[in-house]
ZAVEXVO-199177 format. One line per field, with one value per residue (C-alpha): residue number from 1; residue in one letter; x, y, z. Coordinates in pm, 1 decimal, always signed. Layout:
N
k <- c(NUM_...) .
r <- c(A_...) .
X <- c(X_...) .
Y <- c(Y_...) .
Z <- c(Z_...) .
This chain:
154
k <- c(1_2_3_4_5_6_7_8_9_10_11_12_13_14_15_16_17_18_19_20_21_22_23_24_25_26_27_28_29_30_31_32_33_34_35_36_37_38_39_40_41_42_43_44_45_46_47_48_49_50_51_52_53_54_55_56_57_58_59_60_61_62_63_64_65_66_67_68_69_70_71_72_73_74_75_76_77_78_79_80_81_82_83_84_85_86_87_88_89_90_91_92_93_94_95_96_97_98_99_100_101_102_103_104_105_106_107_108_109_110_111_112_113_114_115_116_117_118_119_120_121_122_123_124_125_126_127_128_129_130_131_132_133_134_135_136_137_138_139_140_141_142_143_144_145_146_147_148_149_150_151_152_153_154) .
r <- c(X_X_X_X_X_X_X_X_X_X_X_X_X_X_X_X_X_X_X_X_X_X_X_X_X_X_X_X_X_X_X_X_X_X_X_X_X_X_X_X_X_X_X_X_X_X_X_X_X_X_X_X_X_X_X_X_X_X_X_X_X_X_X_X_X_X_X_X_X_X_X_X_X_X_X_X_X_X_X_X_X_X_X_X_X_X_X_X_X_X_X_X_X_X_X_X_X_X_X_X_X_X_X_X_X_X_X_X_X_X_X_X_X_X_X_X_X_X_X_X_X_X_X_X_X_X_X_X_X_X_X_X_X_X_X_X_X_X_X_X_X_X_X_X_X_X_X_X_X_X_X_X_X_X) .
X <- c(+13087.8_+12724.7_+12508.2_+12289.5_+12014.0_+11674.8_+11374.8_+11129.0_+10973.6_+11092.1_+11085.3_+11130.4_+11468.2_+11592.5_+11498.6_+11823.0_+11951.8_+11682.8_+11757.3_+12060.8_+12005.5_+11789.1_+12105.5_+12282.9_+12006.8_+12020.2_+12393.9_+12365.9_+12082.0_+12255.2_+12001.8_+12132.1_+12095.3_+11719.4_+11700.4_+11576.7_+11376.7_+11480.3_+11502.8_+11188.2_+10992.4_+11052.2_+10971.3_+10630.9_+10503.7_+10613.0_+10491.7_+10361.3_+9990.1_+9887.0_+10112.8_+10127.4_+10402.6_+10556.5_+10953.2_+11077.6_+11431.5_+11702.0_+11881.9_+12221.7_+12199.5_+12533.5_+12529.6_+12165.2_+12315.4_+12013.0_+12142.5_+11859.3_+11513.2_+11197.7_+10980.8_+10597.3_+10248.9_+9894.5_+9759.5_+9438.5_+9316.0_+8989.0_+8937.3_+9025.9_+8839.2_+9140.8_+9384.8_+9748.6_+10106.6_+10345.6_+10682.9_+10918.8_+11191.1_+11391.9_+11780.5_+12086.2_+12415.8_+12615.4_+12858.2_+12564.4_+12413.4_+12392.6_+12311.0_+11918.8_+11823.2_+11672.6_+11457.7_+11412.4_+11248.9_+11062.8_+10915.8_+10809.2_+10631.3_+10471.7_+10314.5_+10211.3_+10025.0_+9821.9_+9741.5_+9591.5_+9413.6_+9575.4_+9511.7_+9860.1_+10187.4_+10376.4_+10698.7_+10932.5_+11263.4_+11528.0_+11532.3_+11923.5_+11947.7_+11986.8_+12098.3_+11755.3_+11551.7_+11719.7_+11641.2_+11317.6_+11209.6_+11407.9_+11163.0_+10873.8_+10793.5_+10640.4_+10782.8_+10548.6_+10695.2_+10380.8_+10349.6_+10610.1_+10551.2_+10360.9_+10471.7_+10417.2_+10687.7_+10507.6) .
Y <- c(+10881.4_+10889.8_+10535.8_+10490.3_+10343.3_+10251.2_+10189.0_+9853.7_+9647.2_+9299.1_+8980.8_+8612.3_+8625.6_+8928.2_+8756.9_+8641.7_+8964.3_+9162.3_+8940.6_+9010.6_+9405.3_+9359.9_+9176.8_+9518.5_+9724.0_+9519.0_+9589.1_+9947.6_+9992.7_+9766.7_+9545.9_+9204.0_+8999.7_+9053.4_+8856.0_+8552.5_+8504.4_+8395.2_+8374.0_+8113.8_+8344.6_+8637.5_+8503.4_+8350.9_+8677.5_+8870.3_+8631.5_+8332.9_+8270.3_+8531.0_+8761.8_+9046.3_+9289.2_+9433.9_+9600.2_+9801.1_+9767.8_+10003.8_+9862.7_+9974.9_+10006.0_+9880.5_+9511.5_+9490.2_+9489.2_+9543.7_+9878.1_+9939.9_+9866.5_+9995.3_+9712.8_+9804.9_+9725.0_+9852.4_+9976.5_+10144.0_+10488.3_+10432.6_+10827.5_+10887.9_+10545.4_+10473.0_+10247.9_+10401.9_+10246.7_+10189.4_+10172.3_+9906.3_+9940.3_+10206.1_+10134.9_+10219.8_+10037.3_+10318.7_+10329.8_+10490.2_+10719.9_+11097.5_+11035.3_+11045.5_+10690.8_+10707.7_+10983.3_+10772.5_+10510.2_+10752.8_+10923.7_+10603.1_+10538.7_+10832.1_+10757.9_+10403.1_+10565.1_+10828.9_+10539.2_+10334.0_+10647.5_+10623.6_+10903.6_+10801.3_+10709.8_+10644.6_+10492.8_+10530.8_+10621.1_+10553.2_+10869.1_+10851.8_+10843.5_+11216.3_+11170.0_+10971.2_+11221.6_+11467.8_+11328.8_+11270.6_+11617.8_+11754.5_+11516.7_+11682.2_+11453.2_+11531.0_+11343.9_+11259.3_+11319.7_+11226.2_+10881.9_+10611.2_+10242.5_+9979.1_+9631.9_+9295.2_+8994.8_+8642.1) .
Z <- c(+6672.4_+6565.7_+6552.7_+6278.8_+6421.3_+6371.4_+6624.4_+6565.7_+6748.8_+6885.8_+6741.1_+6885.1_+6762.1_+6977.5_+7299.5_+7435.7_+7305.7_+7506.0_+7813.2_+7833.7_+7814.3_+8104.1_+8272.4_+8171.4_+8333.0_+8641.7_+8683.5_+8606.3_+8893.6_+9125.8_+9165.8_+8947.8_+9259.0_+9225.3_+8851.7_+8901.7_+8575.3_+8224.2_+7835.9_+7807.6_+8034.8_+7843.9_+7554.8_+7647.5_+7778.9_+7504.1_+7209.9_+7351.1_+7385.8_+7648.6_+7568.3_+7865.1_+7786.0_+7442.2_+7347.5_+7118.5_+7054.8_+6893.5_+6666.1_+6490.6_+6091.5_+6020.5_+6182.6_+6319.0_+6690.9_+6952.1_+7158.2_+7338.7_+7429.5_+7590.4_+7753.3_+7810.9_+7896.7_+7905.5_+8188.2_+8320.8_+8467.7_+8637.3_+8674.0_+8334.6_+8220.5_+7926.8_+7918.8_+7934.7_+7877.5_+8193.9_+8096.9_+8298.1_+8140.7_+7912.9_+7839.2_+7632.3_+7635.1_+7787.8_+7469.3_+7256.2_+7543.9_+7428.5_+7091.6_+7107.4_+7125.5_+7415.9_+7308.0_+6990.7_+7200.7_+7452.2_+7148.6_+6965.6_+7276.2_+7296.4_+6919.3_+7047.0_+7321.2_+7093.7_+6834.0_+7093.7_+7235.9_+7573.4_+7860.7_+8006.5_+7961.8_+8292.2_+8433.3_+8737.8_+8786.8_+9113.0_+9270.9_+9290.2_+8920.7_+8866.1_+8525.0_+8428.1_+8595.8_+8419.9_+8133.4_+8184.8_+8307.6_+7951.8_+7791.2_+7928.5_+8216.9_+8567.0_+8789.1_+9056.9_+9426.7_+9630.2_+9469.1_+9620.1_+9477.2_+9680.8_+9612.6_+9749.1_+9630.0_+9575.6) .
């Protein structure tokens, strides 16, 4: 069955709801032992007074339920001197997969990233999630295989 849906973005009130999509995204990638952060944190980066990252959500028509978000921030390209958009997170309840949302939400992006006259926009993917990559590359994305993330935990 096809979702109506629409694609805004986020408000205080979605918080919780966003949270606990992350929770979902967590599970899906295996990797829920590694939340350790919250609701109030969320919220105070995404509208509190130094806000640092932004979502768009995906929302159904028919009862306003939040099916999906895209959680972003700017970044910067010192070669191309612009700032660019990094995507951390992009994610569909897996009941309303296959019915463009995603896309919906990559493609909103996309416009966010030409209004703000960004060089970039860039995310990474898990490389055992064929069916993201796949995705991705139908999108029109390059995915990188020299570049491997560097990170140090604080």
């Amino acid at each position: 069955m096809q979702t109506d849906f629409k694609i805004r973005s986020a408000t205080v009130a979605d918080v919780p709801e966003i949270f606990n999509l992350i929770l979902a995204l967590a599970e899906y990638e295996k990797l829920s032992a590694q939340v350790t952060g919250n609701v109030e944190n969320l919220q105070a980066d995404l509208f509190g007074d130094r806000p640092c990252i932004e979502v768009i959500v995906a929302e159904t028509e028919e009862n306003q339920k939040i099916i999906g978000y895209a959680l972003f921030f700017t970044n910067y390209s010192t070669f191309l001197t612009q700032r660019g958009i990094y995507l951390e997170d992009l994610f569909v309840l897996p009941e309303y997969r296959g019915q463009g949302i995603g896309k919906s939400l990559l493609r909103r992006l996309i416009e966010v990233a030409k209004e703000r006259g960004c060089g970039r926009f860039e995310w990474s993917v898990l490389d055992w999630n064929e069916p993201a990559i796949a995705f991705y590359q139908h999108m029109g994305a390059e995915v990188l295989p020299e570049w491997r993330i560097c990170r140090i935990s604080l």
